[in-house]
MARMARNU-707114 format. One line per 10 residues: number of its first residue (from 0); their letters; for each residue x, y, z of N, C-alpha, C. Coordinates in Angstrom, 1 decimal, m for minus. Atoms other than C-alpha are relative to their C-alpha. Example, Ala and Ser with C-alpha at 12.3 -4.5 7.8 and 13.67 -1.06 7.14 Angstrom:
# residues 2
0) as) 0.9 m1.2 0.0 12.3 m4.5 7.8 0.9 1.2 0.0 ~ m0.9 m1.1 0.0 13.7 m1.1 7.1 m0.8 1.1 0.8
# end
This chain:
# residues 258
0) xxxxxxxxxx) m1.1 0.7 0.5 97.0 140.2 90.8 1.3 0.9 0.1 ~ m1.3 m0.9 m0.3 100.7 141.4 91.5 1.2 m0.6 m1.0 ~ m1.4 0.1 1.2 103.5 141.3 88.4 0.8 m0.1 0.5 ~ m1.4 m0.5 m0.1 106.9 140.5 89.2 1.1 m0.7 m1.1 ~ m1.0 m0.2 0.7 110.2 140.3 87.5 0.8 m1.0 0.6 ~ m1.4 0.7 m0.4 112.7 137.7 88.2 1.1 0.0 m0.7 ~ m1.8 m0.1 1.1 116.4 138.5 86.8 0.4 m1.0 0.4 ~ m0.7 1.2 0.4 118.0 135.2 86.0 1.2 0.1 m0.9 ~ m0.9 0.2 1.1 121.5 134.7 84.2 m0.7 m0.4 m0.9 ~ 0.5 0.0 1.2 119.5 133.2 81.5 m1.0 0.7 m0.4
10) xxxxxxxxxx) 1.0 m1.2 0.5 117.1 136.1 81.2 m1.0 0.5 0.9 ~ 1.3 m0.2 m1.1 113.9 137.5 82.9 m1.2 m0.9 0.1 ~ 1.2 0.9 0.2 111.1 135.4 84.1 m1.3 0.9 0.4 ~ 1.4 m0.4 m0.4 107.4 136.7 84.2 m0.7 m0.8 1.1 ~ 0.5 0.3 m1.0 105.8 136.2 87.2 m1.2 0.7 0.5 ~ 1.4 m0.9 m0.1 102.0 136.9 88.5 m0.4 m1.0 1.1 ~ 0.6 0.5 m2.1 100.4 136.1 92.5 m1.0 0.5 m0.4 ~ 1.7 m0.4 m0.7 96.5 136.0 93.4 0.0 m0.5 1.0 ~ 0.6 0.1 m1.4 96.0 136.3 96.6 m1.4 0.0 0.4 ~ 1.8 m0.1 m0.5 92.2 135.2 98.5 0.5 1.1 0.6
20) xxxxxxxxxx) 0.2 m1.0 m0.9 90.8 137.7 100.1 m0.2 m0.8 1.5 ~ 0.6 0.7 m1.6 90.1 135.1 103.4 1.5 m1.4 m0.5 ~ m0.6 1.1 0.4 93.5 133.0 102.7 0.2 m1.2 1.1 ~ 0.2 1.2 m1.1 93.6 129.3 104.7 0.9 m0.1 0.6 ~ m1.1 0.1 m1.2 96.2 129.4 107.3 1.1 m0.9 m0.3 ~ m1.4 1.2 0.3 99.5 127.8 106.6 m0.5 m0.6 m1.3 ~ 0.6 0.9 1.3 97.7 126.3 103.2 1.7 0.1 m1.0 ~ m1.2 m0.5 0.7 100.9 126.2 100.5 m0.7 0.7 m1.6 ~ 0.9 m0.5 1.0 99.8 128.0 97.6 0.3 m1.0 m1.3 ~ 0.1 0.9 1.1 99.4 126.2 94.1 0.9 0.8 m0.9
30) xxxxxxxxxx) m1.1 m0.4 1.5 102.0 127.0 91.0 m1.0 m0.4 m1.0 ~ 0.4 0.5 1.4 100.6 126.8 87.9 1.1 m0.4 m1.3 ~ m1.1 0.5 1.0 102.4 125.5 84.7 m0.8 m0.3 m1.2 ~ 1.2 m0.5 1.5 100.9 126.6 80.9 0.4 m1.1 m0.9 ~ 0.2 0.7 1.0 100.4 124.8 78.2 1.0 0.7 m1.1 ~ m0.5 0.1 1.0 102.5 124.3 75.0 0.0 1.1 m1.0 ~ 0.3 m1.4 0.4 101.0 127.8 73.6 m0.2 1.0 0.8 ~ 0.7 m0.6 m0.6 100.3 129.2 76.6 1.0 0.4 0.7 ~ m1.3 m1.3 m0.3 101.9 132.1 79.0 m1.6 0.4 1.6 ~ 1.0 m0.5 m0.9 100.1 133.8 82.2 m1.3 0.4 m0.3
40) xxxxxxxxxx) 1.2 m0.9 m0.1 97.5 135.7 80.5 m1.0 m0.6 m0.8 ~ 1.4 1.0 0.2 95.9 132.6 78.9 m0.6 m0.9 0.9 ~ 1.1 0.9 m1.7 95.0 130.9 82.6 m1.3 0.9 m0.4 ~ 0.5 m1.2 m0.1 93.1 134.5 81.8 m0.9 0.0 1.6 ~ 0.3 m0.1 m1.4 90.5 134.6 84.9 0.1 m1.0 1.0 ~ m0.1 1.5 m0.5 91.0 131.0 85.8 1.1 0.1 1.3 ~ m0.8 0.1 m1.1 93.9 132.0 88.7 m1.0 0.6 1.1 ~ 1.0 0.0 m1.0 91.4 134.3 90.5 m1.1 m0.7 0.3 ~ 1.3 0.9 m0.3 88.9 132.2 90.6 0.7 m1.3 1.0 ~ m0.6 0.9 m0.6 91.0 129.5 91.8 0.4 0.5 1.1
50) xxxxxxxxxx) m0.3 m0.7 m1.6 92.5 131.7 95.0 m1.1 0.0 0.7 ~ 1.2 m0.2 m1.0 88.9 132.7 95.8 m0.7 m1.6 m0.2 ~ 0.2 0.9 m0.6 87.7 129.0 95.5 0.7 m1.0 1.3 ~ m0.4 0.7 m0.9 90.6 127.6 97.3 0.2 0.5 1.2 ~ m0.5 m1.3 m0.8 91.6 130.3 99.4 1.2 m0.5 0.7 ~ m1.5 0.1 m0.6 95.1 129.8 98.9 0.9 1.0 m1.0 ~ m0.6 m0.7 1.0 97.5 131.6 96.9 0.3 m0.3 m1.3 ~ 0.0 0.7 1.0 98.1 131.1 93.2 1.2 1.1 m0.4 ~ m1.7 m0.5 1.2 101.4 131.4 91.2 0.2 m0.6 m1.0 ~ 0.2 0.5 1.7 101.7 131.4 87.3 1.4 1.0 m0.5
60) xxxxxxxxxx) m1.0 m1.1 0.7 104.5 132.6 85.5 0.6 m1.1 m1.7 ~ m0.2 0.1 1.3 105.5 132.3 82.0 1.6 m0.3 0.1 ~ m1.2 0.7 0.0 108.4 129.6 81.0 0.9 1.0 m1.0 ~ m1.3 m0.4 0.8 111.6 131.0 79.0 m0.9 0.2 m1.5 ~ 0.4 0.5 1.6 110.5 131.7 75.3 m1.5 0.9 0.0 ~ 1.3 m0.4 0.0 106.9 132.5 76.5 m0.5 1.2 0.5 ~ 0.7 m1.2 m0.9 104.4 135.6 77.0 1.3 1.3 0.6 ~ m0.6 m1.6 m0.3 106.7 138.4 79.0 1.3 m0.6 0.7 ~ m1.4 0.7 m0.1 109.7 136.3 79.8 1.3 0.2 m0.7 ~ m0.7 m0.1 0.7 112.6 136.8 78.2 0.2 m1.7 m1.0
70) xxxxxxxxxx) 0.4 0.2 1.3 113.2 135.2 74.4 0.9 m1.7 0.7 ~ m1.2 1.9 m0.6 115.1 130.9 74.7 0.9 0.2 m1.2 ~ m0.5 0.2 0.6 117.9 130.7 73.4 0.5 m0.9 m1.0 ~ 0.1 1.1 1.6 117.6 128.6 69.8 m1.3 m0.8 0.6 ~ 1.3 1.0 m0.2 115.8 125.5 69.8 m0.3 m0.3 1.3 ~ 0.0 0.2 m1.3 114.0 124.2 72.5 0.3 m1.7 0.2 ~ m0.5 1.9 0.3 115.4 120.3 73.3 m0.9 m0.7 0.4 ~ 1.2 0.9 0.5 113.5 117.5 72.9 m0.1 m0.4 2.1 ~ 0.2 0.3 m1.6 114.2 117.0 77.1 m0.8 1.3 0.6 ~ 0.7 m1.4 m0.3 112.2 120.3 77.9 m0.9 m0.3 1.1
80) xxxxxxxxxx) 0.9 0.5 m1.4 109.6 118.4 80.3 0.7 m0.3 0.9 ~ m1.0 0.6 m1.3 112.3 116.9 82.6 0.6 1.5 0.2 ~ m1.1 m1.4 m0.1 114.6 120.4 82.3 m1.1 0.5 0.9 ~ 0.4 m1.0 m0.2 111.7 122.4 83.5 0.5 m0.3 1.6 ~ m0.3 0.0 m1.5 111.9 121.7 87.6 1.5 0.4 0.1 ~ m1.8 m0.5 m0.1 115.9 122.5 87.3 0.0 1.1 m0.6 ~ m1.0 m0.9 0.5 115.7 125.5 85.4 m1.3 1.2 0.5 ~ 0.6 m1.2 m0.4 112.6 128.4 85.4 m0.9 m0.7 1.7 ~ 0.9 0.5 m1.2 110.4 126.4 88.2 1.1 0.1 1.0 ~ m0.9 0.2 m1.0 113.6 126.0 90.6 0.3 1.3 0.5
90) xxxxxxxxxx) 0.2 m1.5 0.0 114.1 129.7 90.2 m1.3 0.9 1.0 ~ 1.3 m0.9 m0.7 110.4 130.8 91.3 m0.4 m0.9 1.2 ~ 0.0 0.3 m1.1 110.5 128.3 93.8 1.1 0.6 1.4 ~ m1.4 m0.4 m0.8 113.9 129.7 95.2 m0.5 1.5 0.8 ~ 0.6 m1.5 m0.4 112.4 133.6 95.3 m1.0 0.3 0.4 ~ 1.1 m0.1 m0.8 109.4 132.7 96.8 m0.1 m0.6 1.6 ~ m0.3 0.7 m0.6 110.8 130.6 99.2 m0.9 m1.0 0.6 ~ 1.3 1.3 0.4 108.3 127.8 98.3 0.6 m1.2 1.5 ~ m0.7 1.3 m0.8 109.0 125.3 101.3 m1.3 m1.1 m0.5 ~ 1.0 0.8 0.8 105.5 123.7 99.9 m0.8 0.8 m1.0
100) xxxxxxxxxx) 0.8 m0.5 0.9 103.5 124.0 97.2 m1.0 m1.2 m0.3 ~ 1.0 1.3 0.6 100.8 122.4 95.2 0.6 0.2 m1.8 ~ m0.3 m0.4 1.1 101.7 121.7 91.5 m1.4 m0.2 m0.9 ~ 0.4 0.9 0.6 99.2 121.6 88.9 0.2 0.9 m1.6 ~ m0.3 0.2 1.5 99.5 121.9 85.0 m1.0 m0.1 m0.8 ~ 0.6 m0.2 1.7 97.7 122.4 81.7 1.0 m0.6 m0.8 ~ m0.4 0.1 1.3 98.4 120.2 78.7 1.8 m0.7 0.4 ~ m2.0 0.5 0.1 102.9 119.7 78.5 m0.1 0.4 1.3 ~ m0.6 m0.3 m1.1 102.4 121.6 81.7 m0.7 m1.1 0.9 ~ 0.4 0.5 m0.6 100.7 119.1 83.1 1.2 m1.5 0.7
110) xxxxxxxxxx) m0.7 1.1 m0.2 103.5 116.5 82.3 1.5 1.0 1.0 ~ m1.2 m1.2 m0.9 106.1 119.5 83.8 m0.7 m0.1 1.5 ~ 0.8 0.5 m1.0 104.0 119.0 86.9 0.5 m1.0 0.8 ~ m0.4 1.4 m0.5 104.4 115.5 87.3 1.7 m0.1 0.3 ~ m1.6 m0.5 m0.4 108.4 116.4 86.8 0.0 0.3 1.3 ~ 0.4 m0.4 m1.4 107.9 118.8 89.7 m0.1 m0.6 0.9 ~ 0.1 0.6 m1.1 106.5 116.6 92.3 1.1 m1.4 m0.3 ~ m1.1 1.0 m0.3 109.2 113.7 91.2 1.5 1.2 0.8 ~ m1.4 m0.7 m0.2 112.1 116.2 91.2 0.0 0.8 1.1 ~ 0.2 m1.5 m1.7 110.9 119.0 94.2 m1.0 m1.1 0.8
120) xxxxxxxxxx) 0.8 0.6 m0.6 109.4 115.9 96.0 m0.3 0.3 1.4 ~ m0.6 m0.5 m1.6 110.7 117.5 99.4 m1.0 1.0 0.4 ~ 1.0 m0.9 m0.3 108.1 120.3 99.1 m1.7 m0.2 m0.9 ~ 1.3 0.0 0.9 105.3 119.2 96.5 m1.2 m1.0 1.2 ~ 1.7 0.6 m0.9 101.5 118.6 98.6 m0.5 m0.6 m0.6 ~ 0.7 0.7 0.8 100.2 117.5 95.9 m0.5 0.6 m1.6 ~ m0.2 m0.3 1.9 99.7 117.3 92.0 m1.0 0.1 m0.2 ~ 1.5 m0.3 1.2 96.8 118.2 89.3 0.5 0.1 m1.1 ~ m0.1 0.0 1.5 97.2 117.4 86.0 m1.6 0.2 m0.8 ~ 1.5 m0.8 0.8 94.5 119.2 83.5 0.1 m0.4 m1.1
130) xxxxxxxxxx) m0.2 0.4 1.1 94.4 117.8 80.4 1.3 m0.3 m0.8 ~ m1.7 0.0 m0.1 98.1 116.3 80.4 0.1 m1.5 m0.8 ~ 0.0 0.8 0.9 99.6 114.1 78.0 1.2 m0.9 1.2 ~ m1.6 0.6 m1.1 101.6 111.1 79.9 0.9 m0.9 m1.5 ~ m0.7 0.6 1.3 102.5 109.4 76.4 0.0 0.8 m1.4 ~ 0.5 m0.7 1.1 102.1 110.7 72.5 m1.2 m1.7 m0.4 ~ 0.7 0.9 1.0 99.5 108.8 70.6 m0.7 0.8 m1.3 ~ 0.3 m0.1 1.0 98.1 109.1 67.4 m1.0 1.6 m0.3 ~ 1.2 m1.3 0.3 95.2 111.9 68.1 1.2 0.9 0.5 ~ m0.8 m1.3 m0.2 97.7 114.2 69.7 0.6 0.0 m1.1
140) xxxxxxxxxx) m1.0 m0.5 0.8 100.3 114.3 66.9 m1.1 0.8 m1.0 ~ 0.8 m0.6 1.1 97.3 114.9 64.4 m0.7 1.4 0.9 ~ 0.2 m1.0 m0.6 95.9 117.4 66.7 0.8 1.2 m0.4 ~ m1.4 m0.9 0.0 99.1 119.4 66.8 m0.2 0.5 m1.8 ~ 0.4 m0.4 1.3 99.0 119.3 62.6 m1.0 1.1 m0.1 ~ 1.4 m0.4 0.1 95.3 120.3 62.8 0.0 1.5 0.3 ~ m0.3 m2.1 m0.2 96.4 123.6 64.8 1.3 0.6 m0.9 ~ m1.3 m0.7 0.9 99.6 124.1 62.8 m0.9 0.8 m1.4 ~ 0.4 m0.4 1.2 97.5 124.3 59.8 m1.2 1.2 0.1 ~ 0.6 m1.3 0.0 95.0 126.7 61.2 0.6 1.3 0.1
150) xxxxxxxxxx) m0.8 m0.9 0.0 97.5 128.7 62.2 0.7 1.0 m1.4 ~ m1.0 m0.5 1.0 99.1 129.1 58.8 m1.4 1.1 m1.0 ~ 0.8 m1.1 0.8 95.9 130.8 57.7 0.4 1.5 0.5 ~ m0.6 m1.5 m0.1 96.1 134.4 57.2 m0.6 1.2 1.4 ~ 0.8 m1.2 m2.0 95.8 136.9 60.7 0.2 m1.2 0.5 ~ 0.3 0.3 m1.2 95.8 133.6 62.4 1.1 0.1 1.4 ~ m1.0 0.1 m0.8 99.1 134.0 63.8 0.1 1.0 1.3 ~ 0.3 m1.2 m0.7 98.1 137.3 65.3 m0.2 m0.7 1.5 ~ 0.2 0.4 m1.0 96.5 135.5 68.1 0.9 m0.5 1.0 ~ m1.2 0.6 m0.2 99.5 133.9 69.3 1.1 1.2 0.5
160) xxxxxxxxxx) m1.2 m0.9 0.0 101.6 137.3 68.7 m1.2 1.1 1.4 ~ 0.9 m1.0 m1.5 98.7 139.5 71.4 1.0 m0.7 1.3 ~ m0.6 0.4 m1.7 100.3 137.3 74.0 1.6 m0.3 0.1 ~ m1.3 0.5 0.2 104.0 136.2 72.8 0.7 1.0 m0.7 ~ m0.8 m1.0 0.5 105.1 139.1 70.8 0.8 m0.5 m1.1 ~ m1.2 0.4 0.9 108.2 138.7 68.6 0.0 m1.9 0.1 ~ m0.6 1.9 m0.3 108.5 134.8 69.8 m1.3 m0.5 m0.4 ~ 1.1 1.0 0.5 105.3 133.6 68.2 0.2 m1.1 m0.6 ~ m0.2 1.2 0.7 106.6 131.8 66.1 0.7 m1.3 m0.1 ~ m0.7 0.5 m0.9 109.2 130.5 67.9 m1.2 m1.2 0.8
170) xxxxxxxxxx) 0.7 0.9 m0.9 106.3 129.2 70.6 m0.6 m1.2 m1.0 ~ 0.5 0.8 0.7 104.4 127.5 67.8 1.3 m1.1 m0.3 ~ m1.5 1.1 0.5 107.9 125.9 66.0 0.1 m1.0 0.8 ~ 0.1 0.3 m1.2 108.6 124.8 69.1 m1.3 m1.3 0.4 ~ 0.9 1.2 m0.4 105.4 122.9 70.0 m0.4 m1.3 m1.0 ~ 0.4 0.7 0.7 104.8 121.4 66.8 1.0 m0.7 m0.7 ~ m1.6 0.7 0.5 108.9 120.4 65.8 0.0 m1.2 0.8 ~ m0.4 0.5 m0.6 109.4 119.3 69.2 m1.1 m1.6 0.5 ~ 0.7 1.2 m0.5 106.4 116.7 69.5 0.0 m1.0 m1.3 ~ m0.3 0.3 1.9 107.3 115.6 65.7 1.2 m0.4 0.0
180) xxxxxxxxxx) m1.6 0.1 m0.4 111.0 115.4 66.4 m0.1 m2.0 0.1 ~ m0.1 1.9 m0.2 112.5 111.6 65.9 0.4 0.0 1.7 ~ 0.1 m0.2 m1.6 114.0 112.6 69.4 m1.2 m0.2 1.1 ~ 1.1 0.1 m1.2 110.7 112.9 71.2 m0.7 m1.6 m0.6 ~ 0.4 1.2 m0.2 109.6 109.6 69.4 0.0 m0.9 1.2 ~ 0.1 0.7 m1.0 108.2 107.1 71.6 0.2 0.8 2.0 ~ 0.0 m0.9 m1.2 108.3 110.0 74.7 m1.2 m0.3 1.3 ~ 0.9 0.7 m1.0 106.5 108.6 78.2 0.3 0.9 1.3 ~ 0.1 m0.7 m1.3 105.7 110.2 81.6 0.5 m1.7 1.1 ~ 0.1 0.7 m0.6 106.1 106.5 83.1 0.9 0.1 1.2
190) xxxxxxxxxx) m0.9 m0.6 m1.0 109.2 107.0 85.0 m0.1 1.0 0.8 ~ 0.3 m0.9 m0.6 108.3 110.2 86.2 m0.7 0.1 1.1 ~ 1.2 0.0 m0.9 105.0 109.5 87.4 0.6 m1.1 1.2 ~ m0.3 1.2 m1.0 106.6 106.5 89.3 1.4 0.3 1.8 ~ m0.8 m0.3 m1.0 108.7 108.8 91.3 m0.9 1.3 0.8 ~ 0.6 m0.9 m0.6 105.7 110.9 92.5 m0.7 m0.6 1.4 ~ 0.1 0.5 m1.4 105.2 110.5 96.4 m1.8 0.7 0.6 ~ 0.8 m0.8 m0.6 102.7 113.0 97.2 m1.7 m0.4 m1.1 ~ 1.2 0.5 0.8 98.6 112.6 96.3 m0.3 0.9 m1.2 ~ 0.2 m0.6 1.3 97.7 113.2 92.7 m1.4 0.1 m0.7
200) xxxxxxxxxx) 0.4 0.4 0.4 95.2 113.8 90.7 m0.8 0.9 m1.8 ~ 0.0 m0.4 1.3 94.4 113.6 87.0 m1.4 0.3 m0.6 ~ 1.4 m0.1 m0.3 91.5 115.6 85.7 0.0 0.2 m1.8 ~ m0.3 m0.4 1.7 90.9 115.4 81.3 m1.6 0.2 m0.1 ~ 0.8 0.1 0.8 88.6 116.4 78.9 m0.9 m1.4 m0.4 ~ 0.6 1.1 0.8 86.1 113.9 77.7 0.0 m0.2 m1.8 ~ 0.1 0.3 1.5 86.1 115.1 73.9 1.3 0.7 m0.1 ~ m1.3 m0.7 0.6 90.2 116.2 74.3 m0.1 m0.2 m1.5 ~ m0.6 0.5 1.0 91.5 116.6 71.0 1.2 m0.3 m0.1 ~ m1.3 0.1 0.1 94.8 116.1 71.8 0.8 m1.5 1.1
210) xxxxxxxxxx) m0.4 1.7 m1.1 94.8 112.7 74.5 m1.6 m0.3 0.1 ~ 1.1 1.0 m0.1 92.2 110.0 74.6 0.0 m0.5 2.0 ~ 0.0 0.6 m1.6 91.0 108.6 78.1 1.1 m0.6 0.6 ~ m1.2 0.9 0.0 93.9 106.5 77.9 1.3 0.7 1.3 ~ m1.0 m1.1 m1.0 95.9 109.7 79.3 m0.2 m0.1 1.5 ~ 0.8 m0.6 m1.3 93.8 110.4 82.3 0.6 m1.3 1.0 ~ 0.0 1.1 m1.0 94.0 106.6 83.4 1.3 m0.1 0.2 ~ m1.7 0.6 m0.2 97.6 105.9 83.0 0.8 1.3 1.2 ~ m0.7 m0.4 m1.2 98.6 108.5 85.3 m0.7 m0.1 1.3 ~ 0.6 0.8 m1.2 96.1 107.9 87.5 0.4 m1.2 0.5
220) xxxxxxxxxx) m0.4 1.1 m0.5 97.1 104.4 87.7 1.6 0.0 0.8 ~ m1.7 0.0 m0.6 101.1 105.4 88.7 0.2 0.4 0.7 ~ m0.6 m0.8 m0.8 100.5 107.6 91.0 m1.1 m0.1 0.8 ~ 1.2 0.4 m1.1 99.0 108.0 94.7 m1.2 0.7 m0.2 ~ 1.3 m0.4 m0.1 95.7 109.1 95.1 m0.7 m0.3 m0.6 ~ 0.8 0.8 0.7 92.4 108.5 93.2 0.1 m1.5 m0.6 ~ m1.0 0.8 0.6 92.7 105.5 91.1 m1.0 0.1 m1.3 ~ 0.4 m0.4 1.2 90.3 107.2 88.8 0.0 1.3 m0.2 ~ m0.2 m1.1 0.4 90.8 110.2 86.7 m2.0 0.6 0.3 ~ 1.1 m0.7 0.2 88.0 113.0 87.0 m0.3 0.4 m2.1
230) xxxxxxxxxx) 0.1 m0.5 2.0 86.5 113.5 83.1 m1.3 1.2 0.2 ~ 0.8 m1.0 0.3 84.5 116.9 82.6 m0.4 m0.2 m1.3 ~ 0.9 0.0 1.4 82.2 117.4 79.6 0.5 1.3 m0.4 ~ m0.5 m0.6 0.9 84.5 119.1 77.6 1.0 m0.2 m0.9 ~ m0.8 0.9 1.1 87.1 119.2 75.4 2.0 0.3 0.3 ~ m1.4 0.1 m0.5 91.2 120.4 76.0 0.1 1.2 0.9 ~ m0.8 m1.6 m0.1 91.1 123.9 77.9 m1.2 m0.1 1.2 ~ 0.7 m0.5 m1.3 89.0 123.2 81.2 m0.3 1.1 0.7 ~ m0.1 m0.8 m0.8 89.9 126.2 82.8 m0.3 1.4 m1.2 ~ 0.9 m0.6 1.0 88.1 128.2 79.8 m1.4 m0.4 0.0
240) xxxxxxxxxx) 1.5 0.8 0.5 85.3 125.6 78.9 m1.1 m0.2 1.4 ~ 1.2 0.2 m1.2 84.4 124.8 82.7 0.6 0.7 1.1 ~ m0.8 m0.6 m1.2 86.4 127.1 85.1 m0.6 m0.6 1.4 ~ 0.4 0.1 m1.4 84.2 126.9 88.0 m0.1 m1.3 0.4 ~ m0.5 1.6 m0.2 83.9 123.2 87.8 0.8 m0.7 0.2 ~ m0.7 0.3 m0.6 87.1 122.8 87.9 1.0 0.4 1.0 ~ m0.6 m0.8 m0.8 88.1 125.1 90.3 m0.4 m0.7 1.4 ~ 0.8 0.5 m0.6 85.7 123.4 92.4 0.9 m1.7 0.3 ~ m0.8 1.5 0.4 87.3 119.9 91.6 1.3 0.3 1.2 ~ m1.1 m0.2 m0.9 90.4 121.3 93.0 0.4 0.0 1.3
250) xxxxxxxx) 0.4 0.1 m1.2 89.3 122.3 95.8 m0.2 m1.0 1.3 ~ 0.3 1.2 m0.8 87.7 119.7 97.2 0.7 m0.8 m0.1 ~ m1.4 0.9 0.2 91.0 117.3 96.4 1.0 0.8 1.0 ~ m1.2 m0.9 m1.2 93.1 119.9 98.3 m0.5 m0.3 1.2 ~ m0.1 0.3 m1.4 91.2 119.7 101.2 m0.2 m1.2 0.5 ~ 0.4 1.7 m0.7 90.4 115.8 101.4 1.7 m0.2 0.0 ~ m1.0 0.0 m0.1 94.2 115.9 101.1 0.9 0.1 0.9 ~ m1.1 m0.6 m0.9 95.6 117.6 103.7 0.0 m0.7 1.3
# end
């Protein structure tokens, strides 16, 4: 794995590359995009594993706010899914000189993703959404509670602060304001997904606690490729619960793709 630094007028962004050891020839490498609590070093082994299944390159870097990035300035706005592809993603595609990529996403990053290939349509190969919300419903908001309130037990915040530092509380605020927020009321991926060109495909949990099947199909249904979601026997964090499974998944979608 190789660290780097990107200086940005709005601050520093964290950035981290896995390179295969046998990489596929002209392949474009995959971006990754974290989840709502999450930062580089909670993919934790899930990127190498991913390089050496796909044997392509993998890029993860931690959004504004998050993990080793520099801190966001105040709140974060209720538009935060659409902003991303215009503001840290446009950046690490600029400095890598991304002419293609693959996008795929965990969780909000999954819906940042789908952004991605509408908005960078010019270079996106193709999408992966991992347990990605395309609407709010009912189990996600209580979800979100359900962690808020473990959280407020005592030490639990700790966990949060190993990877985020000073902005822990921030990252939490943040996930559990902003999906609460009368603003984010009624909040949809449908437009988005309807501007995605490139083949997709959406892979959830079976026992998510935070989207019902409902998720998996509805982006499936908007967008090209599959016209059914993949479901693993798990629950929101695939790339923990079943890494190799879905590393594997990937795989094999990348290359019936190309």
């Amino acid at each position: 794995m190789q660290a780097v630094t990107l200086e940005t007028p709005a601050g520093d962004l964290h950035v981290a590359r896995w390179r295969s050891e046998t990489p596929e020839p002209a392949a474009p490498p995959i971006v990754l995009l974290h989840d709502s609590l999450g930062c580089v070093g909670l993919w934790r082994d899930f990127p190498t594993l991913l390089a050496l299944t796909t044997d392509r390159e993998v890029i993860a870097y931690d959004r504004r706010g998050y993990g080793r990035s520099a801190p966001y300035p105040g709140p974060q706005p209720a538009s935060f899914i659409a902003d991303e592809p215009r503001d840290a993603f446009a950046r690490v595609r600029e400095h890598f000189a991304l002419e293609r990529f693959v996008a795929l996403g965990h969780s909000v990053g999954g819906g940042m993703a789908v952004e991605v290939a509408g908005q960078h349509a010019d270079g996106c190969e193709a999408l992966i959404t991992v347990a990605a919300q395309a609407f709010i419903e009912p189990r996600t908001l209580a979800g979100i509670r359900e962690a808020e309130a473990a959280f407020a037990e005592p030490g639990a915040l700790g966990r949060l602060e190993r990877h985020h530092g000073d902005k822990a509380e921030w990252v939490l605020r943040s996930w559990v304001e902003n999906w609460h927020s009368e603003a984010f009321e009624g909040w949809q991926l449908d437009a988005a997904l309807a501007r995605v060109s490139c083949p997709a495909l959406a892979i959830h949990g079976e026992h998510d606690e935070y989207g019902s099947l409902a998720q998996p199909r509805r982006i499936a249904a908007l967008t090209p490729g599959p016209a059914d979601p993949v479901i693993l026997p798990c629950s929101h964090v695939p790339h923990r619960e079943c890494p190799e499974r879905l590393a594997a998944i990937v795989a094999e979608f990348l290359s019936a793709s190309r």
